[in-house]
N, CA, C and O of each residue as an XYZ file, in Angstrom:
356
protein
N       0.845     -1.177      0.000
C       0.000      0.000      0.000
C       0.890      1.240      0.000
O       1.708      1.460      0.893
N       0.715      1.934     -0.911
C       1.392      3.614     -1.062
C       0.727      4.608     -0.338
O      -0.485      4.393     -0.361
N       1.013      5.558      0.263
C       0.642      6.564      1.241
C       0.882      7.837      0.455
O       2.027      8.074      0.070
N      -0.285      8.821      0.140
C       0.158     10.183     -0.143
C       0.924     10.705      0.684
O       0.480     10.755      1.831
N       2.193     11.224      0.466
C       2.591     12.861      1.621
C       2.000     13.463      2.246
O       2.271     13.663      3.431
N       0.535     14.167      1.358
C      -0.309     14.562      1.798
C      -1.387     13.751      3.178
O      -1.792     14.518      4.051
N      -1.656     12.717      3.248
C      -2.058     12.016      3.974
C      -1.169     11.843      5.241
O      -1.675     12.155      6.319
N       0.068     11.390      5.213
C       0.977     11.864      6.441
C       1.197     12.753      6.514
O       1.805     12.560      7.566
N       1.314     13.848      6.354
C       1.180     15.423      6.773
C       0.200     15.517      7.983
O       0.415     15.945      9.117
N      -1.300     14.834      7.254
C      -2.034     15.338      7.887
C      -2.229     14.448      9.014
O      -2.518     14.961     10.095
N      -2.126     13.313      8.930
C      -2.136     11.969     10.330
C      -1.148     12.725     11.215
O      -1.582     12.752     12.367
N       0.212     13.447     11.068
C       1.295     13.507     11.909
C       0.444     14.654     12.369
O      -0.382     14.381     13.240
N       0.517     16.202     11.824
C      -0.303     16.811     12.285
C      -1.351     17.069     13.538
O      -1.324     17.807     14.523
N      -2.665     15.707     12.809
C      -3.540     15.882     13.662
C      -2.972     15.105     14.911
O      -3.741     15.296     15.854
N      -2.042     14.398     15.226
C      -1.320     13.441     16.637
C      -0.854     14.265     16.956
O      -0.616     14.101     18.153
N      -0.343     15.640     16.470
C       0.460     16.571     17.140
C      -0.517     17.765     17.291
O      -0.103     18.877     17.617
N      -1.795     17.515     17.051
C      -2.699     18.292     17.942
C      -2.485     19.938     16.829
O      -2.570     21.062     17.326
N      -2.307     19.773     15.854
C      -1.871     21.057     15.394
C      -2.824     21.701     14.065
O      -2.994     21.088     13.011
N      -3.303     22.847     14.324
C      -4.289     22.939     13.157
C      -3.874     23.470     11.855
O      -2.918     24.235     11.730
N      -4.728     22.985     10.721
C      -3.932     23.573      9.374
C      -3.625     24.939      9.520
O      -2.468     25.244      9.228
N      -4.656     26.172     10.043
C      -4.212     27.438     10.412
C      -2.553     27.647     10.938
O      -1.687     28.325     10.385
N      -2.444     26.860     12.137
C      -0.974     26.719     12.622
C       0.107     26.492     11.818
O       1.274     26.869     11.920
N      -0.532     25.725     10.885
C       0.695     25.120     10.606
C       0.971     25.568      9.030
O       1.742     25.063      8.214
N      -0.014     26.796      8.879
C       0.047     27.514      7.672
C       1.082     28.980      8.006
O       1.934     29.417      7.233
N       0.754     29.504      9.242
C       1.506     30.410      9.558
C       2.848     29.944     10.415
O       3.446     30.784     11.087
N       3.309     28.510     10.357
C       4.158     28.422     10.908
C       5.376     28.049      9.548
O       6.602     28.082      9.657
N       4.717     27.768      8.541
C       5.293     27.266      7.161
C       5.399     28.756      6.141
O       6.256     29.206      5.381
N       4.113     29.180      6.570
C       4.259     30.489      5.552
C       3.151     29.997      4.196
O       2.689     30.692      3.291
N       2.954     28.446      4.509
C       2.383     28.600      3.098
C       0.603     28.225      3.329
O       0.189     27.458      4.199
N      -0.178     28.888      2.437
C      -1.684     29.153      2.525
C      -2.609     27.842      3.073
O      -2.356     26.678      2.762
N      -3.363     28.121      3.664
C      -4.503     27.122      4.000
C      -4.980     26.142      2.724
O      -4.896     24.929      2.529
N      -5.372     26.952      2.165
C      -5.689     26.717      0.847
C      -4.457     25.415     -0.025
O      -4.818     24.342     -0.509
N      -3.348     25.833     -0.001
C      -2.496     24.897     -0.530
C      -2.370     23.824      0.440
O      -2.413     22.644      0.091
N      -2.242     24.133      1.456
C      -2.094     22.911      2.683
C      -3.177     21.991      2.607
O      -2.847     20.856      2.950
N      -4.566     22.143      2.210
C      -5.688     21.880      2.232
C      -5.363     20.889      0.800
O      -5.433     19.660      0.825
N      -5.080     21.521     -0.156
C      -4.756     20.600     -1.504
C      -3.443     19.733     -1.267
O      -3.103     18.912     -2.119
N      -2.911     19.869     -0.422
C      -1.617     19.176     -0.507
C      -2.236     17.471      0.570
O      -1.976     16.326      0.202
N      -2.990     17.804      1.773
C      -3.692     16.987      2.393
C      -4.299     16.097      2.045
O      -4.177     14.887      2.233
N      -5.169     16.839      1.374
C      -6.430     16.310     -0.023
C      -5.892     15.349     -1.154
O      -6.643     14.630     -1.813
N      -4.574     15.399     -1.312
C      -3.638     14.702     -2.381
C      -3.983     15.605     -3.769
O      -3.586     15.042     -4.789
N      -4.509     16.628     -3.944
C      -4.535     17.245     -5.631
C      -3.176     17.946     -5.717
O      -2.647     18.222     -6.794
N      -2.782     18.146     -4.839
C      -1.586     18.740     -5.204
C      -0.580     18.497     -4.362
O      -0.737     18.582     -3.144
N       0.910     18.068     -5.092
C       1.955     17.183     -4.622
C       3.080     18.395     -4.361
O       3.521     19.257     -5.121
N       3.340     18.104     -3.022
C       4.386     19.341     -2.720
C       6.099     18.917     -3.373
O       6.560     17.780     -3.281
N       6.596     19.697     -3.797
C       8.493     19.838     -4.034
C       8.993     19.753     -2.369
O       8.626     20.042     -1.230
N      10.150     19.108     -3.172
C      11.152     18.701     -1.222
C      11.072     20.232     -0.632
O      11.199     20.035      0.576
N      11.008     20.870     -0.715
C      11.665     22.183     -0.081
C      10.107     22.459      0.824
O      10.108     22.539      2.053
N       8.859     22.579      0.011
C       8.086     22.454      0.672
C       7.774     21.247      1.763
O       8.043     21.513      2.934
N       7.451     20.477      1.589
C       7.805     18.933      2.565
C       9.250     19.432      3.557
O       9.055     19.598      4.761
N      10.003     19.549      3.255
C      11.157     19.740      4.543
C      10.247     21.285      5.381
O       9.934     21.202      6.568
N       9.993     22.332      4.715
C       9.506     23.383      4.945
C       8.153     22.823      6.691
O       8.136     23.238      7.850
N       7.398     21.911      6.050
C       6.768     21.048      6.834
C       7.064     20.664      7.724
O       6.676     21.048      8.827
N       8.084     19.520      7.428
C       8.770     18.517      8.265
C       9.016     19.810      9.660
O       8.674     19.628     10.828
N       9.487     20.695      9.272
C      10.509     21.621     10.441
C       9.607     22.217     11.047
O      10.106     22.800     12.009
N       8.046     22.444     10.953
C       7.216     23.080     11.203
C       6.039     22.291     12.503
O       5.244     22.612     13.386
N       6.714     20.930     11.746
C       5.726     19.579     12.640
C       6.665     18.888     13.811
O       6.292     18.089     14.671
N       8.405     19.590     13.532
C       9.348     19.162     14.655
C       8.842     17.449     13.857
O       8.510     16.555     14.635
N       8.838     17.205     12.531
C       9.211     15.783     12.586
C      10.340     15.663     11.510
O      10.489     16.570     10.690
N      11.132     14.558     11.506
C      12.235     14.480     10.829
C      11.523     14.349      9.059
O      10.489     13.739      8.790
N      12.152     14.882      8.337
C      11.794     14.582      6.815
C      11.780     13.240      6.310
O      10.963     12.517      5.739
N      12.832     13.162      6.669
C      13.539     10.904      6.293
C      11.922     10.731      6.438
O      10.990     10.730      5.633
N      12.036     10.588      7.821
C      10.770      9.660      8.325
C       9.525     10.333      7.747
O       8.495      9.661      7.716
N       9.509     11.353      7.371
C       7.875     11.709      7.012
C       7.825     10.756      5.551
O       7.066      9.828      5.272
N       8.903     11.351      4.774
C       9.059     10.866      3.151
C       8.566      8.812      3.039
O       7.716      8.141      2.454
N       9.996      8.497      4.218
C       9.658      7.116      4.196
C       8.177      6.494      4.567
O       7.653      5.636      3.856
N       7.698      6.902      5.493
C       5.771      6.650      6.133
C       5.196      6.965      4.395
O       4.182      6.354      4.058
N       5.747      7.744      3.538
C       4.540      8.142      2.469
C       4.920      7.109      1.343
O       4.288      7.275      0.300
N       5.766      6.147      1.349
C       6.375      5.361      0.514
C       5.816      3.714      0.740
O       5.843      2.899     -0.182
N       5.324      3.396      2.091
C       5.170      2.522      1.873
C       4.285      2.202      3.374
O       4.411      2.953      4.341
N       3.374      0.965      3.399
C       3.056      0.881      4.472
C       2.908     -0.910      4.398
O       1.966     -1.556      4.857
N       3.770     -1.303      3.895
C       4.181     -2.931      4.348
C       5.382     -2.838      5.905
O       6.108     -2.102      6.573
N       4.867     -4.146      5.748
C       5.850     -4.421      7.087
C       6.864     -4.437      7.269
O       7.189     -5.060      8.279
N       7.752     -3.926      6.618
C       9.188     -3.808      6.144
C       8.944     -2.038      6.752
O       8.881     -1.469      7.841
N       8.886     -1.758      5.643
C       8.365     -0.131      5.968
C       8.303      0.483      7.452
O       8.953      1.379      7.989
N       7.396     -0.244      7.846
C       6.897     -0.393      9.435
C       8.295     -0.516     10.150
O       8.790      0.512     10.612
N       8.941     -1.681     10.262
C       9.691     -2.246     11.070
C      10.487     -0.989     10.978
O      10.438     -0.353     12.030
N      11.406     -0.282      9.781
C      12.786      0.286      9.670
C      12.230      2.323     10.229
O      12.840      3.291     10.683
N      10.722      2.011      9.802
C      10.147      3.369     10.641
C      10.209      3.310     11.888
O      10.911      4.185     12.394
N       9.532      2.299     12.861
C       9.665      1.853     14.376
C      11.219      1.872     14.688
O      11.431      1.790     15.898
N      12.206      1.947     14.011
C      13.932      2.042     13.898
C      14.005      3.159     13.937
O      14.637      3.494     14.939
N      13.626      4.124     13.251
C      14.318      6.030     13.052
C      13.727      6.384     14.246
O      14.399      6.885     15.148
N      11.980      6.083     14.405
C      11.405      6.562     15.495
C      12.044      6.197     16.646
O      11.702      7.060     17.455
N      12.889      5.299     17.285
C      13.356      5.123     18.222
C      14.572      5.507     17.761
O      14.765      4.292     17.809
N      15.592      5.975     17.361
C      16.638      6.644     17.117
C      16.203      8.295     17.229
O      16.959      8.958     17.938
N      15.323      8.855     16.744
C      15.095      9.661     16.918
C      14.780     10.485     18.207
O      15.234     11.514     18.708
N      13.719      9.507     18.554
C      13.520      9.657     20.174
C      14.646      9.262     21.499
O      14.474      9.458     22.702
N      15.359      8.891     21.077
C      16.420      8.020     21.965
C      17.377      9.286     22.269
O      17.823      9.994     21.366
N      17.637      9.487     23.599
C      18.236     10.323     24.171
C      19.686      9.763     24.487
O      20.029      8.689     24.983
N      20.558     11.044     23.952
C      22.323     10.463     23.499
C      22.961     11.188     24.633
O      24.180     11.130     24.796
């Protein structure tokens, strides 16, 4: 199963309690596009997506990888960054 960007945007998002408003003025970029980018009609460029990523405090890797795949492989090496990520050095 393939995952829009748009679709993890918005799953990470709503777990992080954060509204498209927020996270339009925290990116700079319009409701309106955030709304199409969610929606899947319109596919964001890396710069936008990292623009995101930094806005949601989540790593890019991991957003990109969650939108690539959702087999169990996928899973396992995500449950890996997420605990690297979270893991205090």
């Amino acid at each position: 199963m393939t995952y829009s960007i748009g679709i993890v945007i918005k799953e990470i998002r709503t777990i992080k309690n954060i509204s498209i408003e927020t996270l339009a003025e925290k990116t700079n970029i319009s409701t309106a596009s955030l709304y199409s980018i969610e929606s899947q009609r319109r596919t964001p460029n890396f710069e936008t997506i990292k623009n995101i990523s930094d806005a949601l405090d989540y790593p890019v890797a991991l957003l990109m990888m969650k939108s690539l795949s959702g087999d169990e492989i996928a899973e396992k090496y995500t449950s890996i960054i997420e605990a690297l990520y979270t893991a205090e050095i």
